[in-house]
MDTraj code that builds the backbone (N, CA, C; nanometers):
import mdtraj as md
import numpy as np

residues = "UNK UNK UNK UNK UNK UNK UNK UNK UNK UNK UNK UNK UNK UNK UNK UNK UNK UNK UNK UNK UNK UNK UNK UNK UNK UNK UNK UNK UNK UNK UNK UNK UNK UNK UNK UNK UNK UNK UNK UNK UNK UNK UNK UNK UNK UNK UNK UNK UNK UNK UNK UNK UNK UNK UNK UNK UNK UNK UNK UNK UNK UNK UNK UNK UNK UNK UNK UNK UNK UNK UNK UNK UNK UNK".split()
xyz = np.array([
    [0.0844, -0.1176, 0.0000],
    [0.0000, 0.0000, 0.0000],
    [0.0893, 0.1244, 0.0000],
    [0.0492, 0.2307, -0.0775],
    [0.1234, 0.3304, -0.0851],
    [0.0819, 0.4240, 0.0186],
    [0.1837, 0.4575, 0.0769],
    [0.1624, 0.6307, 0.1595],
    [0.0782, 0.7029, 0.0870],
    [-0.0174, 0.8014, 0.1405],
    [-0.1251, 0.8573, 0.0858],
    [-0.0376, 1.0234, 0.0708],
    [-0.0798, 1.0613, -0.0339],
    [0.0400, 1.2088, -0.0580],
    [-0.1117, 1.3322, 0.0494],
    [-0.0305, 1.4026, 0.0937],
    [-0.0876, 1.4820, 0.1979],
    [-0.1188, 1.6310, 0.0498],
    [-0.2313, 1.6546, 0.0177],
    [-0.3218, 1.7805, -0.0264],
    [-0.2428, 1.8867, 0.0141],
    [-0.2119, 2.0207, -0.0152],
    [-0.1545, 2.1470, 0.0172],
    [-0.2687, 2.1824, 0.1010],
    [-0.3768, 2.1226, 0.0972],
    [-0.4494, 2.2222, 0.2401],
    [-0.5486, 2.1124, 0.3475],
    [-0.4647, 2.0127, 0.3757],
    [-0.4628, 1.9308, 0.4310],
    [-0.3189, 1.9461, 0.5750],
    [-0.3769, 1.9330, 0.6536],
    [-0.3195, 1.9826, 0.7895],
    [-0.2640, 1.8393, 0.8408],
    [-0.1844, 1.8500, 0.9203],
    [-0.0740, 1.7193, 0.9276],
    [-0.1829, 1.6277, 1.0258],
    [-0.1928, 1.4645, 0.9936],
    [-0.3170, 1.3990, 1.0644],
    [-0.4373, 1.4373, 0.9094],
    [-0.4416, 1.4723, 0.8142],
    [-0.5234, 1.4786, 0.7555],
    [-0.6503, 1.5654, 0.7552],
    [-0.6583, 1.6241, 0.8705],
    [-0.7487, 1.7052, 0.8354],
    [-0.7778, 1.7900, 0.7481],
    [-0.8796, 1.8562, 0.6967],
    [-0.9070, 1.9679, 0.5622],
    [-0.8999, 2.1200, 0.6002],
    [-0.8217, 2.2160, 0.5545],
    [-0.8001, 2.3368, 0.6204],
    [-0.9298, 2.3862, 0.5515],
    [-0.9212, 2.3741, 0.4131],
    [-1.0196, 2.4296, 0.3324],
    [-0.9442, 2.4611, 0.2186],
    [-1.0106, 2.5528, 0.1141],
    [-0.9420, 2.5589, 0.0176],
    [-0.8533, 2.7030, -0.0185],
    [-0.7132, 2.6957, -0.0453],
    [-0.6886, 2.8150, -0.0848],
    [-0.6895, 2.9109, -0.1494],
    [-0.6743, 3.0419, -0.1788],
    [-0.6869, 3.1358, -0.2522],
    [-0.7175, 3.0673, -0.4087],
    [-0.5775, 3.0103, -0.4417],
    [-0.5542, 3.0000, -0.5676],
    [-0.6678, 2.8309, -0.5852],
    [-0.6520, 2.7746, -0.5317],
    [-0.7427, 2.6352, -0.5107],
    [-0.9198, 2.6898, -0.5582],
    [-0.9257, 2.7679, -0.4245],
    [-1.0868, 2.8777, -0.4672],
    [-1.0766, 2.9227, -0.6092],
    [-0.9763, 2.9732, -0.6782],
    [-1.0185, 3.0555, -0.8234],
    [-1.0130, 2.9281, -0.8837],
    [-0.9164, 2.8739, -0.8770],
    [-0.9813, 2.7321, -0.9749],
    [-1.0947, 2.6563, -0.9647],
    [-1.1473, 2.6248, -0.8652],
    [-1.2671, 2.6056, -0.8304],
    [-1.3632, 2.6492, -0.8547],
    [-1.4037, 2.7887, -0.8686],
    [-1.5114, 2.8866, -0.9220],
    [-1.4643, 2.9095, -1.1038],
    [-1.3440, 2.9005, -1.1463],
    [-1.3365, 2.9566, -1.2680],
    [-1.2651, 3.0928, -1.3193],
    [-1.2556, 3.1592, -1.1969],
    [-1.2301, 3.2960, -1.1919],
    [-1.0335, 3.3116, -1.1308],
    [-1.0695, 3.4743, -1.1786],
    [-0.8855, 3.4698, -1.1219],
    [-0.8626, 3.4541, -0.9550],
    [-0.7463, 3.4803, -0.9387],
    [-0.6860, 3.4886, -0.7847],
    [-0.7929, 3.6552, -0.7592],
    [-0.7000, 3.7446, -0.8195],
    [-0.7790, 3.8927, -0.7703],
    [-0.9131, 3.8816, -0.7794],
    [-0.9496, 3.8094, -0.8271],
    [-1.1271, 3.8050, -0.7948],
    [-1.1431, 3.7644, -0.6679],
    [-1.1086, 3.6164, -0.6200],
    [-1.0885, 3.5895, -0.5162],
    [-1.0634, 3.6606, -0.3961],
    [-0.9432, 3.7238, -0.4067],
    [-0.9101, 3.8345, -0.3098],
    [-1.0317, 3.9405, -0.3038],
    [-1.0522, 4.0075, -0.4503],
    [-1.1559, 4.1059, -0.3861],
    [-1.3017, 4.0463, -0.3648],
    [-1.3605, 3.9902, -0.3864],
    [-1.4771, 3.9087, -0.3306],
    [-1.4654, 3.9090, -0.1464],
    [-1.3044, 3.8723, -0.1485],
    [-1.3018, 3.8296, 0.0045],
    [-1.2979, 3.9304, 0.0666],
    [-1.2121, 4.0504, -0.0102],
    [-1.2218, 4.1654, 0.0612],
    [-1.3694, 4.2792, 0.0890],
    [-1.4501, 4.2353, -0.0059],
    [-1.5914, 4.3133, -0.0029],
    [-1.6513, 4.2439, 0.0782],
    [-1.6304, 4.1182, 0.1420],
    [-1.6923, 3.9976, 0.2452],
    [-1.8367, 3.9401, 0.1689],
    [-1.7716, 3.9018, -0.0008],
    [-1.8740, 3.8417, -0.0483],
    [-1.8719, 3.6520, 0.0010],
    [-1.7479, 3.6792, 0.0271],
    [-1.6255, 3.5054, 0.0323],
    [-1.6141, 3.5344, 0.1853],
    [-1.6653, 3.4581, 0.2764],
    [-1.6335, 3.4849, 0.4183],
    [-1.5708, 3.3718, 0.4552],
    [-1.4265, 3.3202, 0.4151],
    [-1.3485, 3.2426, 0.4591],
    [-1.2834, 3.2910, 0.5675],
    [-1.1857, 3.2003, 0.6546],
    [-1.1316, 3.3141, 0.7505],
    [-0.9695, 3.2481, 0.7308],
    [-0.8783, 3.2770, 0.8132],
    [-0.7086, 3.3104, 0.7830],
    [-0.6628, 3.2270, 0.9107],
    [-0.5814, 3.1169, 0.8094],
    [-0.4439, 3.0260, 0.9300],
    [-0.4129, 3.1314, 0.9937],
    [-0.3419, 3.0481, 1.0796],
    [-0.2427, 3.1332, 1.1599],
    [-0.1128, 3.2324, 1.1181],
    [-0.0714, 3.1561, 0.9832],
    [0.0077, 3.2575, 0.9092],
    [-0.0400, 3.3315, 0.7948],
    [-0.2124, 3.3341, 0.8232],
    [-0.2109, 3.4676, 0.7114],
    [-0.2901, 3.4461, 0.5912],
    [-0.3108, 3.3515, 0.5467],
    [-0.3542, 3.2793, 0.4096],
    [-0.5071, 3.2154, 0.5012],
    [-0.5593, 3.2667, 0.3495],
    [-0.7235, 3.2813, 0.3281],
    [-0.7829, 3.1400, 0.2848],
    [-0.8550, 3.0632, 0.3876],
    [-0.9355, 2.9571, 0.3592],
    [-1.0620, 2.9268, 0.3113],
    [-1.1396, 2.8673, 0.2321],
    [-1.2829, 2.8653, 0.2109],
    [-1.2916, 2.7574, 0.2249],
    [-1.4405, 2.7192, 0.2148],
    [-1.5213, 2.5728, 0.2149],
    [-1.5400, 2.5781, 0.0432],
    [-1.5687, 2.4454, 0.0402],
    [-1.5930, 2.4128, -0.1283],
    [-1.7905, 2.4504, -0.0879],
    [-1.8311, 2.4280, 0.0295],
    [-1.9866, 2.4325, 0.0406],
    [-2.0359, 2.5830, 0.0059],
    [-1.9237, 2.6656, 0.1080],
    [-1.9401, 2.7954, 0.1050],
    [-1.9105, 2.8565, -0.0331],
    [-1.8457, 2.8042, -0.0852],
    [-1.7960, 2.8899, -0.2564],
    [-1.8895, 2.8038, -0.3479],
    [-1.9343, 2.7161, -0.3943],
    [-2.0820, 2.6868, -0.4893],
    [-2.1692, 2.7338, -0.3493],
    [-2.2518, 2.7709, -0.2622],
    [-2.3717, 2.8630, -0.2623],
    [-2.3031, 2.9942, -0.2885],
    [-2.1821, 3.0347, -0.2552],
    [-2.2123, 3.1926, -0.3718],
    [-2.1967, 3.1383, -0.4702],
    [-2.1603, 3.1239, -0.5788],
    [-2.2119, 3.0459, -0.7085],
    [-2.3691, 3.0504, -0.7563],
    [-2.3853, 2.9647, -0.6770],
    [-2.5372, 2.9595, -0.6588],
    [-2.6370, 3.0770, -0.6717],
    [-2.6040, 3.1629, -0.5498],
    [-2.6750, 3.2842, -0.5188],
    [-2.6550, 3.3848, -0.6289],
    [-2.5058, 3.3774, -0.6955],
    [-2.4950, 3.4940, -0.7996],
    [-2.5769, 3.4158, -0.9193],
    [-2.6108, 3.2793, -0.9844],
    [-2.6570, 3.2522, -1.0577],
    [-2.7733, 3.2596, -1.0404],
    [-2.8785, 3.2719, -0.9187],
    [-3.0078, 3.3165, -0.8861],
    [-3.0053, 3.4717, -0.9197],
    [-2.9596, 3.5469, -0.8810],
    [-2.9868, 3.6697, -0.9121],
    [-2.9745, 3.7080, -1.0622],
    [-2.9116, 3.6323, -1.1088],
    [-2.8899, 3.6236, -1.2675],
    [-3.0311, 3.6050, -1.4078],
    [-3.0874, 3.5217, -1.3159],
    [-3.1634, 3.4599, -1.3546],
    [-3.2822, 3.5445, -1.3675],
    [-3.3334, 3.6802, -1.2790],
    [-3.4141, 3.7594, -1.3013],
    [-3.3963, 3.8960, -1.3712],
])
top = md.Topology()
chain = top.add_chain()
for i, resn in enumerate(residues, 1):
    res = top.add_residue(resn, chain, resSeq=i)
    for name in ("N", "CA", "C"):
        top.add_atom(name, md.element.get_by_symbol(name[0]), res)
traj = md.Trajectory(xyz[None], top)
């Protein structure tokens, strides 16, 4: 059995930090500076490790997804 390779936002023991900046824009489609400013207008309410760097949920980033494609829609 192979050692399991540890995720960049995977915390030592495996846990899930969440996803990062650049992880989030790939995830949504969009750039990093989107990312950032989304987070900075507190459209993206992830919150910050201990050193600084911005976490999200994959749950929390598709419902905004979601919500901007509802408003779209009218």
């Amino acid at each position: 059995m192979t050692p399991r390779t540890r995720h960049s936002s995977e915390a030592p023991g495996g846990r899930r930090l969440g996803l990062s900046t650049s992880e989030a824009a790939r995830h949504l489609g969009v750039s990093l500076s989107t990312i950032r400013r989304w987070s900075d207008m507190g459209h993206l309410r992830g919150y910050r490790t201990p050193g600084g760097q911005r976490r999200f949920s994959v749950e929390q980033l598709d419902s905004f997804i979601e919500s901007l494609e509802q408003e779209n829609r009218f």
